[in-house]
C-alpha positions in Angstrom: 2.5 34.7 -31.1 5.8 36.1 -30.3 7.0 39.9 -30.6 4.0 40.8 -32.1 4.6 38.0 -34.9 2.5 35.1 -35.9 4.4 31.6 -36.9 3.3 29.2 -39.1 4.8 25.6 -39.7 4.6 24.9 -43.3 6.2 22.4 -45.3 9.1 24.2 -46.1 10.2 25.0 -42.9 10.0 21.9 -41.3 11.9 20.3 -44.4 14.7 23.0 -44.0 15.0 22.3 -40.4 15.5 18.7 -41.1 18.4 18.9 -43.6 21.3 16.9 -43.6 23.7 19.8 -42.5 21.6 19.8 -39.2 23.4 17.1 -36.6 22.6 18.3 -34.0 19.1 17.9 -34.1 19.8 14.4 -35.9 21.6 13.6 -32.5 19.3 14.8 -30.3 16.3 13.0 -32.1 18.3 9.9 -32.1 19.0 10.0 -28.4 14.7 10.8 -27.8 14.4 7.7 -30.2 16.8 5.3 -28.0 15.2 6.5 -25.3 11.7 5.6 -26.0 13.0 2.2 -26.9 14.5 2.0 -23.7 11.3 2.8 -21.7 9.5 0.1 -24.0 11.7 -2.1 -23.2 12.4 -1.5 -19.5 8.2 -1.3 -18.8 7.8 -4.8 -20.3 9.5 -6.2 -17.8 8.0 -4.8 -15.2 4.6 -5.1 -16.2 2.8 -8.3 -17.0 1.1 -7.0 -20.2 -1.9 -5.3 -19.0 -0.6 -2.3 -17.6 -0.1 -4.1 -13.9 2.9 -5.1 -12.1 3.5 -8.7 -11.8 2.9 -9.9 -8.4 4.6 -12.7 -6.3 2.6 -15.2 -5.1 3.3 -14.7 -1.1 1.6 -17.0 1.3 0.4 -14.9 4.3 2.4 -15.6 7.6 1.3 -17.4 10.4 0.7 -14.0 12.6 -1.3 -12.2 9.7 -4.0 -15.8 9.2 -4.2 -15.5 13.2 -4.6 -12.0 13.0 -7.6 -12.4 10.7 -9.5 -14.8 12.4 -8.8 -13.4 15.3 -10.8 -10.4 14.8 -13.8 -11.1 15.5 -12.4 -12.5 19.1 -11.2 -9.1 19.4 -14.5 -7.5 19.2 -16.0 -10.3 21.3 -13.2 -9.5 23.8 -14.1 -5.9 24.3 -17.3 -5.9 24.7 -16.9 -8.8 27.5 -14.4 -6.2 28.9 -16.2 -3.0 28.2 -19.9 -4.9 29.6 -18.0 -5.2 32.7 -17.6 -1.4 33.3 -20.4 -0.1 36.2 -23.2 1.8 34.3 -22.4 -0.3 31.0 -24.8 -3.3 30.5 -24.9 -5.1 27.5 -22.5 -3.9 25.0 -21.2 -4.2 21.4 -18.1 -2.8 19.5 -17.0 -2.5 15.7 -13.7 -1.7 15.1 -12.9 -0.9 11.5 -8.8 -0.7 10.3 -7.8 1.5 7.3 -6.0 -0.9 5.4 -4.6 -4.6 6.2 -1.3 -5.6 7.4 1.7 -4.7 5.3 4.7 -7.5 4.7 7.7 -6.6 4.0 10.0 -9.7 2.5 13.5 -10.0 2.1 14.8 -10.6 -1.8 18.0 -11.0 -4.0 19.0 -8.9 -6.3 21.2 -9.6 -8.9 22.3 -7.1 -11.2 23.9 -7.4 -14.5 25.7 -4.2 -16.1 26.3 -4.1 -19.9 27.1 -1.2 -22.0 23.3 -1.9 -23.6 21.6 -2.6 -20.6 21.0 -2.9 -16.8 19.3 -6.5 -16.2 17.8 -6.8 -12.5 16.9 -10.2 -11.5 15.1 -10.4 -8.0 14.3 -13.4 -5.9 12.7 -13.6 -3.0 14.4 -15.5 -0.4 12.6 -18.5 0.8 13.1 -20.4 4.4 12.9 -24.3 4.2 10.3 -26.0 6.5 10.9 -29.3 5.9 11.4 -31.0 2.5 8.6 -29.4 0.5 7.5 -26.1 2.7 8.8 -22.8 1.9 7.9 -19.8 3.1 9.2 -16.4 2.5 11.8 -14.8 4.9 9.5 -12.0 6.6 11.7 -9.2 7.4 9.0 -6.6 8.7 5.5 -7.0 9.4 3.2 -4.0 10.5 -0.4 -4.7 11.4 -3.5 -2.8 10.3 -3.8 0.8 11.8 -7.4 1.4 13.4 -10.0 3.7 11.2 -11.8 4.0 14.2 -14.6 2.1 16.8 -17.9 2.5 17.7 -18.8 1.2 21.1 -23.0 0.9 21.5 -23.9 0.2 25.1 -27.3 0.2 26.9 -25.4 2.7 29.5 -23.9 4.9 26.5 -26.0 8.3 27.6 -24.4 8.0 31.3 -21.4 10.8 30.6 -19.4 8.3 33.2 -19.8 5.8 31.2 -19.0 7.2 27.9 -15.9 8.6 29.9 -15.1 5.1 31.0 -15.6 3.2 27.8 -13.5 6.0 25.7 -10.8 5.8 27.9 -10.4 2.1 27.9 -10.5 1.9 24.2 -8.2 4.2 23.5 -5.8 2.6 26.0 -6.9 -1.1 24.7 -6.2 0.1 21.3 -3.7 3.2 21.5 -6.1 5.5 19.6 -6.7 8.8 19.9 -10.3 9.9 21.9 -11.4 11.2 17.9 -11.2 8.0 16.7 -13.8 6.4 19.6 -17.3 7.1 19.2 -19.9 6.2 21.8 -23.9 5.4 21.5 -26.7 4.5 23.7 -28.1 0.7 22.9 -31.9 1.1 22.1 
């Protein structure tokens, strides 16, 4: 409702506004027609089908495999180190990450300009390791950021202690004191 008027799309109307005299809104709906081609066409080849995009087969690098079964040594690590503080006794220690390590790897792009279309090919580049190996060229690799740790130790209602076991986590690990949570062992 407009002004106090009601409109109403009839037949008519619509067939009026469609006339031959009207190019205008023949060009325009041609270009909205091109252009939903184009996005057909363009997310095609980005996506594999089922409404994913296609992945590359990366295998992980030699830091990220040690990094994952090293892990658990971490966690055995820290509580050797934490048991050792005075007040401690036996300890243990979780330490959860957010998300896992992030890769970035270096690709080629080719680029082909027509007055149709823009084609991208991308490669990624690979290093050669002998006759057969290949690995990707790693340009970046940042490790997991720390959700958090929880330290239980049978000392962990002695305030020196928590104090002590915080403190060398968050040091240890460069988290912030919010991110450390202390217990007592029962």
């Amino acid at each position: 409702m407009k002004d106090g008027r009601t409109y109403c799309l009839d037949k008519n109307r619509i067939l009026s506004f469609l006339r031959k005299d009207n190019k205008k809104l023949q060009k325009d709906m041609l270009a909205v027609l091109a252009m939903g081609v184009l996005l057909i066409v363009l997310g095609n080849t980005f996506l594999d089908g089922t409404g994913s995009t296609k992945n590359i087969d990366i295998p992980m690098s030699d830091t990220h495999k040690e990094q994952k079964e090293n892990y658990g040594e971490m966690e055995e690590r820290l509580e050797e180190i934490f048991s050792a503080v005075e007040g401690a006794g036996k300890v243990k220690v979780m330490v959860t990450l957010k998300s896992g390590s992030e890769v970035t790897i270096a690709k080629e792009e080719k680029r082909k300009e027509s007055s149709e279309a823009i084609e991208v090919e991308t490669k990624v580049v690979l290093l050669s390791q002998g006759s057969s190996n290949q690995k990707p060229l790693i340009l970046k690799e940042n490790y997991p950021e720390i959700e958090g740790i929880v330290i239980v130790a049978e000392g962990g209602d002695d305030i020196f202690v928590k104090d002590a076991l915080n403190r060398g986590a968050q040091a240890l690990l460069n988290v912030p004191a919010h991110k450390v949570e202390i217990f007592k062992m029962k």
